[in-house]
ZASE-598925 format. One record per residue (C-alpha): x, y, z negated; residue number from 1. Coordinates in Angstrom, 2 decimals, padded with zeros to 5 digits. Layout:
BEGIN
ATOM        px        py        pz   seq
ATOM         X         Y         Z   NUM
...
This chain:
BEGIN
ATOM        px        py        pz   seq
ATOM   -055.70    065.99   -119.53     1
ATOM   -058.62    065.06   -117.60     2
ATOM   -061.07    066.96   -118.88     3
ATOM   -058.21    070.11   -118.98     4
ATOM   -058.43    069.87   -115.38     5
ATOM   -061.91    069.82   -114.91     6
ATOM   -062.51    072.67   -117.03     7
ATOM   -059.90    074.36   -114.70     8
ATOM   -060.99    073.45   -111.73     9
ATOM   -064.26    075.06   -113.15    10
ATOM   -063.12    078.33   -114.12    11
ATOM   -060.88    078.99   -110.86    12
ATOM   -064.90    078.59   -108.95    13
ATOM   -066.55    080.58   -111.68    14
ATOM   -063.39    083.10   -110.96    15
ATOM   -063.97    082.86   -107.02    16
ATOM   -067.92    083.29   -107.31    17
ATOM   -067.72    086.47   -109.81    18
ATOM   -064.58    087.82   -107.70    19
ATOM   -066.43    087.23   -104.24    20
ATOM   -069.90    088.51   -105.41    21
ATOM   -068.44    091.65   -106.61    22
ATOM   -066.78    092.40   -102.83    23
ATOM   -069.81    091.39   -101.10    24
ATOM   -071.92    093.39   -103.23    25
ATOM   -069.91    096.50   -102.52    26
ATOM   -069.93    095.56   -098.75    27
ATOM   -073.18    094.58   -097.66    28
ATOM   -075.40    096.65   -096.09    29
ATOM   -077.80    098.14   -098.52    30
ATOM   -080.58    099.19   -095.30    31
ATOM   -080.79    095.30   -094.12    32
ATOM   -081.70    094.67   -097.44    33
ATOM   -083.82    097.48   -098.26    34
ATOM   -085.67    096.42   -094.74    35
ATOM   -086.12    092.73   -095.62    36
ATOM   -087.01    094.03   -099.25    37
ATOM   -090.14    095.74   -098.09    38
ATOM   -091.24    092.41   -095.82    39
ATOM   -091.44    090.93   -098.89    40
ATOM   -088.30    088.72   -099.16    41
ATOM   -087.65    087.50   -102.72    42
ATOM   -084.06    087.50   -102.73    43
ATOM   -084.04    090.92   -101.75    44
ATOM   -086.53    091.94   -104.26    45
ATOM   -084.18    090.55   -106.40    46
ATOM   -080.79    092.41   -105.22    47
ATOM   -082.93    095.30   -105.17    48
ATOM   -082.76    095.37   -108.97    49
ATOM   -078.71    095.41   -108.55    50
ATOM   -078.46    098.18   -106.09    51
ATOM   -080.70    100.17   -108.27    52
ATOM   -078.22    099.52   -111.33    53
ATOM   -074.80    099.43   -109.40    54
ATOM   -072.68    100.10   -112.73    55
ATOM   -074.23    097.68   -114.70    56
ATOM   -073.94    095.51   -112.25    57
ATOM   -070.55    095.50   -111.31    58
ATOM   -069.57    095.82   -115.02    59
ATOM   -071.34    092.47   -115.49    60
ATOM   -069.31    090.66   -112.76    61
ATOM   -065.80    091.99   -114.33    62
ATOM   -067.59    090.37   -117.78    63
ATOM   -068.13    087.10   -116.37    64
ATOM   -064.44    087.29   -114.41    65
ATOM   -062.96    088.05   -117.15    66
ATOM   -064.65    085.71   -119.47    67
ATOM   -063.28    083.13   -116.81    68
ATOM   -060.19    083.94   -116.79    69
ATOM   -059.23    083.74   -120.95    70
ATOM   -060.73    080.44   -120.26    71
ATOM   -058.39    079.37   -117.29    72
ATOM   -055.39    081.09   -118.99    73
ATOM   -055.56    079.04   -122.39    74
ATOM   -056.15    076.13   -120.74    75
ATOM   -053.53    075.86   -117.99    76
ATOM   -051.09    077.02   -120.44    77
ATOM   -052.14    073.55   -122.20    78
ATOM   -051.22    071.56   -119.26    79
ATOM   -048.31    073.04   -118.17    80
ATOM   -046.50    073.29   -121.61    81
ATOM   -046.49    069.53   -121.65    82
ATOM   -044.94    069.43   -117.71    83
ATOM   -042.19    071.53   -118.66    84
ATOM   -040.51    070.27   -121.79    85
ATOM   -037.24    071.25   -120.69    86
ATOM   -037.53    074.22   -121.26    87
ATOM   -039.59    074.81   -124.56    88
ATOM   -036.09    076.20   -126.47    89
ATOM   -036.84    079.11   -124.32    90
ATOM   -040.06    080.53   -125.06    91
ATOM   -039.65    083.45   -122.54    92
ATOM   -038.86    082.11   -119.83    93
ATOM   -041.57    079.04   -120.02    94
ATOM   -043.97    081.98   -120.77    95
ATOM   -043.13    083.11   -117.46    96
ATOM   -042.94    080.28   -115.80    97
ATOM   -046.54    079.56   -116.67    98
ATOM   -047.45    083.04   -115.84    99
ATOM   -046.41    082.98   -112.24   100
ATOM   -047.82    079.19   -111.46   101
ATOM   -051.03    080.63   -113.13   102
ATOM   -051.10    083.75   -111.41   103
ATOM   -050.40    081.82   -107.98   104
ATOM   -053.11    079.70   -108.27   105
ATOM   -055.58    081.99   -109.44   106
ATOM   -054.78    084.74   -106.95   107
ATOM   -055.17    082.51   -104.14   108
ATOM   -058.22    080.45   -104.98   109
ATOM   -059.77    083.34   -107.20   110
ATOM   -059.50    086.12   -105.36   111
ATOM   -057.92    086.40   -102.00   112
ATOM   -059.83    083.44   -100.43   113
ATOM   -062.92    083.61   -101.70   114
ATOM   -063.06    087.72   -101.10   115
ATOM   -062.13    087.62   -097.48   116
ATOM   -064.66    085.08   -097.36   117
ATOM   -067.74    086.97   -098.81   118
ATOM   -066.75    090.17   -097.43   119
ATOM   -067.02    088.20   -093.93   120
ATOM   -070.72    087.27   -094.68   121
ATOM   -071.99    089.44   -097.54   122
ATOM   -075.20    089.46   -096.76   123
ATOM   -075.85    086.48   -096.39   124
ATOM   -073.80    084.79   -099.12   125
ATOM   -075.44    087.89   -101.89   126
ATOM   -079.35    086.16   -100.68   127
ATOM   -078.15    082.47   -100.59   128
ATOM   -076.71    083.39   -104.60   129
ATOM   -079.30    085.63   -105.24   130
ATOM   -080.77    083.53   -107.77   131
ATOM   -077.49    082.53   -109.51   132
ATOM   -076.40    085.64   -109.79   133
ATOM   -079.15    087.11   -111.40   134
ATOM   -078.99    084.18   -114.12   135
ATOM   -075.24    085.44   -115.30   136
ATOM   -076.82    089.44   -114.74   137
ATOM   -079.24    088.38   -117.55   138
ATOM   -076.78    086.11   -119.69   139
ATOM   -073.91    088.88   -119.47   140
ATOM   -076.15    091.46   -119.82   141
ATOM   -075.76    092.64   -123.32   142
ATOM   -072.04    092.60   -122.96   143
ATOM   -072.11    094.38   -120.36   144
ATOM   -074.15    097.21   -121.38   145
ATOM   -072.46    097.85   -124.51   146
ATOM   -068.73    098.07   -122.40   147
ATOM   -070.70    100.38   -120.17   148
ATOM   -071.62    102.88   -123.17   149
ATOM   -068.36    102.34   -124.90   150
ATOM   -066.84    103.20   -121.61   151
ATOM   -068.81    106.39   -121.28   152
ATOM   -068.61    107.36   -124.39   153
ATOM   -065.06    107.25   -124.72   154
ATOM   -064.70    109.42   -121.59   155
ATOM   -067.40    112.20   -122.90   156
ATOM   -065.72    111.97   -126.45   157
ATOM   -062.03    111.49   -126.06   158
ATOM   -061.34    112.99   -122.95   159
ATOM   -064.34    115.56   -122.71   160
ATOM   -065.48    114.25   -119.55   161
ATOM   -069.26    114.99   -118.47   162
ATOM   -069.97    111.71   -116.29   163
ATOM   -072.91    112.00   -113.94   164
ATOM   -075.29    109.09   -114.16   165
ATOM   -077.84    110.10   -112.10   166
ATOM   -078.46    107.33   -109.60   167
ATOM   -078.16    107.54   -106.07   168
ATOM   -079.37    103.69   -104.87   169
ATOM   -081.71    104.46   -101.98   170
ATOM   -079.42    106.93   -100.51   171
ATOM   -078.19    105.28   -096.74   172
ATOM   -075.41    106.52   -095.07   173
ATOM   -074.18    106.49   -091.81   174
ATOM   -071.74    103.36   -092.35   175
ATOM   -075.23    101.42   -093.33   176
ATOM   -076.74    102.28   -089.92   177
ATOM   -073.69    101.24   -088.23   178
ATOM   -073.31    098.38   -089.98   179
ATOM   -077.49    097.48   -089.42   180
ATOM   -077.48    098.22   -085.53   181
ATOM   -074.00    095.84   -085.22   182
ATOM   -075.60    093.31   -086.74   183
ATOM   -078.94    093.45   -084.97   184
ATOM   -076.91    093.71   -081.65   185
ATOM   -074.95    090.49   -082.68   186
ATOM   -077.85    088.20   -082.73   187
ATOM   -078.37    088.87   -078.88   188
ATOM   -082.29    089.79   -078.61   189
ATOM   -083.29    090.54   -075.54   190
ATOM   -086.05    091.97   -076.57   191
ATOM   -084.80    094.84   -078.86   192
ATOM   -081.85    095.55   -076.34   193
ATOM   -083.00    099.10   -075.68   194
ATOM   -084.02    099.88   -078.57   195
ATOM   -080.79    099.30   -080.12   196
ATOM   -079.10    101.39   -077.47   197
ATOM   -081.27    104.31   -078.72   198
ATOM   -080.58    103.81   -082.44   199
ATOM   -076.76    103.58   -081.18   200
ATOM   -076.71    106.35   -079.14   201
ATOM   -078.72    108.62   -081.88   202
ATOM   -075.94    107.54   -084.21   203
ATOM   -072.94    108.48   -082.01   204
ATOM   -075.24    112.25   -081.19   205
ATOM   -073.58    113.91   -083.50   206
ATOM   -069.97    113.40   -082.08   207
ATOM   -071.16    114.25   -078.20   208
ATOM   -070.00    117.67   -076.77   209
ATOM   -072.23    119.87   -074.68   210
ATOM   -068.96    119.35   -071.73   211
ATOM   -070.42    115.97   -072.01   212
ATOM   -073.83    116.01   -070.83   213
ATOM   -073.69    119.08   -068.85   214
ATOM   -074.33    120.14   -065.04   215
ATOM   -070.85    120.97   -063.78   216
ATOM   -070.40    124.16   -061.82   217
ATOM   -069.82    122.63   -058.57   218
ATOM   -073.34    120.96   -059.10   219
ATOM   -074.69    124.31   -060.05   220
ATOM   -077.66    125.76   -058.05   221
ATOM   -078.49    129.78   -058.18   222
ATOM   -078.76    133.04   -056.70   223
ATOM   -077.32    136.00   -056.10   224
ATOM   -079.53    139.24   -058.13   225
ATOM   -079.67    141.06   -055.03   226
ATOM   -081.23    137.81   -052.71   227
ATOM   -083.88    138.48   -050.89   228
ATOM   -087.63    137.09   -052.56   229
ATOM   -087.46    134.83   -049.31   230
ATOM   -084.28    133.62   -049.95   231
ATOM   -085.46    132.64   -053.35   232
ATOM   -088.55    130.89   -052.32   233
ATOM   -086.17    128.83   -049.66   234
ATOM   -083.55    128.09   -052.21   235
ATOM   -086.64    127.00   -054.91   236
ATOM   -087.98    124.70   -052.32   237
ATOM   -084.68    123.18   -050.89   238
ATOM   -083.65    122.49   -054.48   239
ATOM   -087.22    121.46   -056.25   240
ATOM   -086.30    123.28   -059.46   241
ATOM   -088.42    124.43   -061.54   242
ATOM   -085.66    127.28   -062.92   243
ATOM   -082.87    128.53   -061.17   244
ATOM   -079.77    130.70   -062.67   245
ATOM   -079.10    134.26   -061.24   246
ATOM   -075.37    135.51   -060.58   247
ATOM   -074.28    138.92   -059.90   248
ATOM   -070.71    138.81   -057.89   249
ATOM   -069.68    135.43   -059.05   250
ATOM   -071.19    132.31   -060.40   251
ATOM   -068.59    132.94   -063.13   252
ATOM   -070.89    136.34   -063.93   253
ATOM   -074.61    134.75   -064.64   254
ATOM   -077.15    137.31   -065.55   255
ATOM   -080.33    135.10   -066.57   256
ATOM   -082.42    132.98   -064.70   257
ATOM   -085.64    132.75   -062.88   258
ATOM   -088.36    130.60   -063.38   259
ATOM   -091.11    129.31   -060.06   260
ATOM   -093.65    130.43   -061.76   261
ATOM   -092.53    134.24   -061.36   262
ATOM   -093.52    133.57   -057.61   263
ATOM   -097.37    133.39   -058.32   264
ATOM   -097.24    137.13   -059.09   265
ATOM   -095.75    138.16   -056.06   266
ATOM   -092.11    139.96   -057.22   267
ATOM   -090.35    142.88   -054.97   268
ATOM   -087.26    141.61   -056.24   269
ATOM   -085.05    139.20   -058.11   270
ATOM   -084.77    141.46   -061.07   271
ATOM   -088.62    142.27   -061.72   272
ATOM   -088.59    138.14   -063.03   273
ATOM   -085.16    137.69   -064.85   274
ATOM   -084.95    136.11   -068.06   275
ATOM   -082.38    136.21   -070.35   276
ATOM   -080.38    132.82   -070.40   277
ATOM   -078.50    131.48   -073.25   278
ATOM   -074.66    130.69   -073.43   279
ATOM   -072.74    127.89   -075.67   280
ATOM   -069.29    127.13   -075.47   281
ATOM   -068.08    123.54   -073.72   282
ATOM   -066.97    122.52   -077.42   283
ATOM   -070.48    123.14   -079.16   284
ATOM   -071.92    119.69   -080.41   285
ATOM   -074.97    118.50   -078.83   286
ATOM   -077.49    118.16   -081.91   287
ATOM   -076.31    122.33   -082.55   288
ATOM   -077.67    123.17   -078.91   289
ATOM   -080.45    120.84   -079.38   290
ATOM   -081.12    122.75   -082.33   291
ATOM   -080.42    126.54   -080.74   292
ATOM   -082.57    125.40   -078.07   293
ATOM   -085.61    124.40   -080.05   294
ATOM   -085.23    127.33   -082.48   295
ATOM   -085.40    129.91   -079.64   296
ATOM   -087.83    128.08   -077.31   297
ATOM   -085.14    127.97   -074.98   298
ATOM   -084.52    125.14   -072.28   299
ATOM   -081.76    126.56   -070.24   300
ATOM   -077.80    127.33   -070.88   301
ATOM   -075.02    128.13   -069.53   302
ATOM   -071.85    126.76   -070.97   303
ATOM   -068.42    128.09   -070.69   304
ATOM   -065.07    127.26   -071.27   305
ATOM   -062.18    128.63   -073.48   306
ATOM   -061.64    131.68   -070.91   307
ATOM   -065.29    132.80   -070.65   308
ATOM   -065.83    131.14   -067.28   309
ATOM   -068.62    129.54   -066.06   310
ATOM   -068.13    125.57   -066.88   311
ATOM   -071.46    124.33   -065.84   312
ATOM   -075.12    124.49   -066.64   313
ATOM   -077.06    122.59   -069.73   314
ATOM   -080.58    121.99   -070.19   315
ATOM   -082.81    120.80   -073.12   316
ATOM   -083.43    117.67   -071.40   317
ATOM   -079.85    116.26   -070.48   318
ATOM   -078.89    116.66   -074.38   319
ATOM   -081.95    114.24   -075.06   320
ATOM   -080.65    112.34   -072.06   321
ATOM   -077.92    111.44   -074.50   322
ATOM   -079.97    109.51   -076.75   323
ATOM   -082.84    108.15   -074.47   324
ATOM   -081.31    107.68   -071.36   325
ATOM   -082.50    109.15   -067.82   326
ATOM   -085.51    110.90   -068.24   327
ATOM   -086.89    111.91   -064.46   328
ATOM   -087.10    115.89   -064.30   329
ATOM   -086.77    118.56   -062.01   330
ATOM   -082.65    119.06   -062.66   331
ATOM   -081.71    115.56   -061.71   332
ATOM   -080.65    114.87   -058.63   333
ATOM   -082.04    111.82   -056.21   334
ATOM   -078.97    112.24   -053.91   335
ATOM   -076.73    109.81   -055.96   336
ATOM   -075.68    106.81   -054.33   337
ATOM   -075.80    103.25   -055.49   338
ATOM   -075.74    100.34   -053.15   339
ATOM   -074.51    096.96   -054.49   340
ATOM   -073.19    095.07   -051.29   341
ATOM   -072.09    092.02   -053.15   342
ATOM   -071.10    091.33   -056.63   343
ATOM   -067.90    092.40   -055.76   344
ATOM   -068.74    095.62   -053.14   345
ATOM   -070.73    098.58   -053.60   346
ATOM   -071.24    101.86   -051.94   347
ATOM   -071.09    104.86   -055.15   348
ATOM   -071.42    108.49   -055.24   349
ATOM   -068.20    109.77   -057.35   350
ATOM   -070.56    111.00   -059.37   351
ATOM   -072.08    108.73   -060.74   352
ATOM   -070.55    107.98   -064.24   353
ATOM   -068.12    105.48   -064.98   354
ATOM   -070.57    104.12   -068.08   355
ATOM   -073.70    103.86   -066.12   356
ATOM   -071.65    101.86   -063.61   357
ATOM   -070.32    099.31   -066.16   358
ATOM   -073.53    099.15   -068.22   359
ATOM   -076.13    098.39   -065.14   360
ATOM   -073.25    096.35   -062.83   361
ATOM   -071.46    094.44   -065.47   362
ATOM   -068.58    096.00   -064.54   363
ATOM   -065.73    096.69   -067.31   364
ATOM   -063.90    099.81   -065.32   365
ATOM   -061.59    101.80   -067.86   366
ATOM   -063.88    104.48   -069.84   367
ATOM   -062.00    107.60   -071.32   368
ATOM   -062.21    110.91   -073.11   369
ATOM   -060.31    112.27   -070.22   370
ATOM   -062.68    112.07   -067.38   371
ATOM   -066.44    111.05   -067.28   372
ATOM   -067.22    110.17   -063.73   373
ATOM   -065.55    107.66   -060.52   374
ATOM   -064.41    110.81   -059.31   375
ATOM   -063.09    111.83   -062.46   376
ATOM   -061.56    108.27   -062.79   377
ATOM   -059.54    108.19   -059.14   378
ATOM   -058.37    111.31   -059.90   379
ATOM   -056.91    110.52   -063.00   380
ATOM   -055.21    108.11   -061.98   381
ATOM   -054.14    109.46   -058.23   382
ATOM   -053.71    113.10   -059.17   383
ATOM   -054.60    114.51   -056.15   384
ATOM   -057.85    114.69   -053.86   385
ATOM   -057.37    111.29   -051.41   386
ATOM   -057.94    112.18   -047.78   387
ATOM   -061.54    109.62   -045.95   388
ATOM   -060.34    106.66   -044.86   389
ATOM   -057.52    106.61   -047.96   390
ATOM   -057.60    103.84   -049.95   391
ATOM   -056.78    104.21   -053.88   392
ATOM   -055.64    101.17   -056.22   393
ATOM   -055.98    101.30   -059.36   394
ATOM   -055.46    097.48   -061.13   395
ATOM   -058.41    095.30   -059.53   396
ATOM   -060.19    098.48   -058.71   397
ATOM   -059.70    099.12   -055.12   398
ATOM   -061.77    102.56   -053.89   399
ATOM   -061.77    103.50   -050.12   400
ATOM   -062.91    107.04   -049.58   401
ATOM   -065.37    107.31   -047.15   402
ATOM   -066.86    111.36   -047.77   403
ATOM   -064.77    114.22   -049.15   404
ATOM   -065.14    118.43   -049.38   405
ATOM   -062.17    120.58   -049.51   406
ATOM   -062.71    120.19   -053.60   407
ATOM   -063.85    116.92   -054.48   408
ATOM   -064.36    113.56   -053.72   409
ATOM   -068.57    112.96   -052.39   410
ATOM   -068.57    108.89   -051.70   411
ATOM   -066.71    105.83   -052.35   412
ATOM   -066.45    102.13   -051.52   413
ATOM   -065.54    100.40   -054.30   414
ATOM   -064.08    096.66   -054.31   415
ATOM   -063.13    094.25   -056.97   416
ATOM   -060.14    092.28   -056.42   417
ATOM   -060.89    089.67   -059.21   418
C-alpha cells in the first residue's frame, strides 16, 4: 500500500508538471524570451529549441501526460478496490465509483491547480524547468515524433487533408508586445518609464482617430481669400505660424493654405500663394494620415465630419504627438494654463486634456471616449455651458468657472474634495 501511494503521489506531480508546462508554454511571451535569448541566457537558448518546434513539442508533453496518467489510473484502481469491498458484486458501479474519486483527484491536483498556477508565472516557471523539461523532450522524443507523423499522415491519407507545416516561430504578434511592455512596466523602473510610454503608445497608434489628435475648429486660425497681404502678415505674426488655412465665405469652405514663406516674394494677393490642402474624414485612423501625409509630402489637413463640415485642423506633427508626446512646434499653443496651487488646487485651461492632467498631477479624474478635454469633461457631465463664478460638482471634483465665451468654457479652478 505504501509504496501504491508513493507511486501515486508521483504520477499526480509528473501529471501537474506535464499539464502546467504545456499552458505556460502556450502562454508565455515568446519576445521576452527571444530578447533574453540573444543576451545569451541559457535557459532561453534552450526554450528557443521548443518554440522553434511547437508541435513536437506540445505532442511530447501530451506523451509524458498521458504516460502518467495509465500509470495513476492502474494504480489507484489497486487501492481503492481493496477500500470498497462492499461493493465488488457490482462491477459497474465500483468501476464508477473509482472513476469519479480518480477523476476528482486528478483534475484538481493535475490540472486545474497547477495550470492556473503556471499560466500566472509562465515565464518564469518555463526558465526555472528549463532544464527538466528538456530531459523528458529528449526521453519522449521518439514517441513523440512517430504520433506526430502518424497523425499527419492519417489526415493527408484518410481524410485528404494538405496540412501546412511550414513554421512560423519567430513571428511576434501584437499580444507579445503587450504582454512584453506590461511586464517591463510591472517591475517599476524609473529609468525606462518613458520609454515604455512610447512603446505603449506606438502599440495603441493604430486604434487612435484623427478626431483625436486634431486642432478643433474653434482653435482654428485662417484667412479669408480675399484678406488683404497686410492682413495676412498681421494675422502670421499675431499667431507665429508657420502655415495658415485660407477660407472663402466660411471656415466650413477651406480653399488651401498659405505658407510664411510666400511673403519673401512679395504677393499682390492671397491667391498668387495658395496651396492645395488635404482633407481626411474625423474617422480616418492616425497611422493612414500619417501615411497619406508622408506619401504626398504633405503636413497640413483639414478634417471633417460626417456632413462635410469643417471639424478641425490636423498636422503631421500632432499625429506623431500621439506616440512621442509634446513635441514644441509652431501649431501649439503657449496660452494653456497650468498652475498647481496646492496638491489639492490648481488653476487649468479647459483645454487642457483630461490625460495630461492625471498623468503629470497624479490625479485619477474619469477618462472617456466621449469627451477628451476638462471642458469636454464638465460638460458632459453638466450639459450646458456654466455661467463665471458657477461652480460644477462632479464626485470629489469640484470646478469653479472663472473665464467663459458665448461657446465654451476658457478657465477653471479645480478643487479636490478628498
Amino acid at each position: 500500500m505504501g509504496t501504491q501511494l508513493v507511486v501515486v503521489a508521483l504520477a499526480i506531480i509528473f501529471s501537474a508538471f506535464f499539464s502546467g508546462v504545456e499552458i505556460a508554454f502556450l502562454s508565455s511571451n515568446k519576445l521576452r524570451f527571444e530578447l533574453e535569448r540573444k543576451h545569451g541566457r541559457l535557459t532561453s537558448r534552450i526554450l528557443d529549441i521548443f518554440y522553434r518546434n511547437k508541435e513536437q513539442f506540445i505532442a511530447t508533453m501530451l506523451v509524458g501526460n498521458n504516460i502518467t496518467l495509465v500509470i495513476y489510473g492502474i494504480v489507484t484502481a489497486n487501492i481503492l478496490t481493496p477500500l470498497l469491498k462492499g461493493i465488488e458484486e457490482f462491477p459497474t458501479l465500483l468501476l464508477l465509483i473509482q472513476t469519479l474519486i480518480a477523476t476528482a483527484v486528478i483534475l484538481l491536483t493535475g490540472e486545474f491547480l497547477p495550470k492556473s498556477i503556471f499560466r500566472q508565472y509562465s515565464n518564469s516557471l518555463m526558465n526555472f524547468f528549463a532544464f527538466p523539461i528538456l530531459l523528458f523532450y529528449v526521453i519522449f522524443y521518439p514517441i513523440s515524433k512517430f504520433i506526430t507523423w502518424l497523425s499527419y499522415w492519417i489526415l493527408r491519407i484518410a481524410f485528404r487533408l494538405k496540412i501546412n507545416r511550414a513554421h512560423d516561430n519567430k513571428i511576434f504578434g501584437k499580444v507579445d508586445l503587450d504582454h512584453l511592455v506590461e511586464q517591463a512596466a510591472s517591475a517599476d523602473e524609473k529609468s525606462e518609464e518613458q520609454e515604455l510610454k512610447i512603446f505603449q503608445k506606438a502599440l495603441d497608434f493604430s486604434e487612435v482617430r484623427i478626431r483625436d489628435c486634431m486642432i478643433p475648429r474653434t482653435d482654428i486660425e485662417a484667412v479669408d481669400i480675399n484678406d488683404t497681404i497686410d492682413n495676412l502678415k498681421k494675422v502670421f505674426v499675431e499667431t507665429m505660424y508657420s502655415r495658415l488655412p485660407v477660407y472663402k465665405d466660411s471656415i466650413d469652405n477651406i480653399i488651401g493654405y498659405v505658407n510664411s514663406k510666400s511673403l519673401f516674394l512679395n504677393p499682390k494677393s492671397i491667391k498668387d500663394h495658395l496651396i492645395d490642402i488635404e482633407f481626411f474624414p474625423e474617422t480616418m485612423k492616425a497611422n493612414e494620415a500619417l501615411t497619406h501625409f508622408i506619401k504626398g509630402h504633405k503636413s497640413i489637413a483639414v478634417v471633417v465630419d460626417e456632413f462635410g463640415g469643417t471639424a478641425g485642423l490636423v498636422t503631421i506633427e500632432d499625429i506623431i504627438e500621439e506616440i512621442f508626446g509634446e513635441i514644441d512646434d509652431e501649431h501649439d499653443r503657449n496660452d494653456l494654463v497650468e498652475k498647481k496651487l496646492s496638491d489639492t488646487e490648481y488653476i487649468l485651461s479647459a483645454r487642457v486634456e483630461v490625460s495630461h492632467i492625471n498623468e503629470v498631477y497624479g490625479l485619477e479624474i474619469p477618462e472617456s471616449d466621449e469627451y477628451e478635454t476638462i471642458a469636454g469633461f464638465i460638460l458632459h457631465h453638466h450639459q450646458s455651458i456654466p455661467k463665471p463664478g458657477d461652480i460644477v460638482n462632479i464626485d470629489m471634483y469640484e470646478f469653479k468657472i472663472l473665464k467663459t465665451n458665448k461657446t465654451r468654457i476658457e478657465l477653471v479652478r479645480l478643487t479636490i474634495n478628498r
